[in-house]
Phi, psi and omega in degrees: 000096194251009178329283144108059145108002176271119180293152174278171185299285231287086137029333184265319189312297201298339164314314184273312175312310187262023169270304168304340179280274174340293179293331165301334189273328173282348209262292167311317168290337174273338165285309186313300176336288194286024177227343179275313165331308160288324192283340170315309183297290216269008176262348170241023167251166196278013180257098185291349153307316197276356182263349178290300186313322181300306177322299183301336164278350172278320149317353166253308149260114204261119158240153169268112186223141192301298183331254179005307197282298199319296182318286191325302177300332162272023190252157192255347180309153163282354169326072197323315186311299175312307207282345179282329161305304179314301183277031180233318184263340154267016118328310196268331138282328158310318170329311233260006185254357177278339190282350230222314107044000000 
């Protein structure tokens, strides 16, 4: 595969080109999954550090999803900060499913 950042000529190459796209994409939809999954785990599991970190990574990339939302509404820490994060990004998922309607 010598393209060297081009689409290709060769009448068989785009074929091979969108066979490859397809699989960055499924690949790419199956980690968001599986990390939107994982951040699910540790915002309802009993290690309140692994649920401060999950807040903080949803503050960055927030997704809306009722699970997410559900979690978010379950965290246990005693952190003021964090249950205020939390309950500010499930505030912002429900907005964004009122929105969405």
């Amino acid at each position: 595969m010598a393209w060297h950042y081009r689409i290709p000529d060769d009448v068989a190459q785009p074929v091979e080109l969108h066979s490859i796209l397809l699989q960055t994409l499924a690949f790419g939809n199956h980690f968001v999954d599986s990390y939107r999954q994982f951040l699910v785990t540790e915002l309802t599991g009993v290690d309140t550090m692994a649920q401060g970190t999950a807040v903080q990574m949803l503050d960055r990339t927030l997704y809306a999803d009722p699970t997410v939302k559900n979690a978010l509404e379950h965290v246990t820490t005693d952190d003021p900060k964090i249950r205020a994060t939390a309950n500010r990004l499930a505030r912002q998922i429900e907005s964004a499913g009122e929105t969405s309607d």
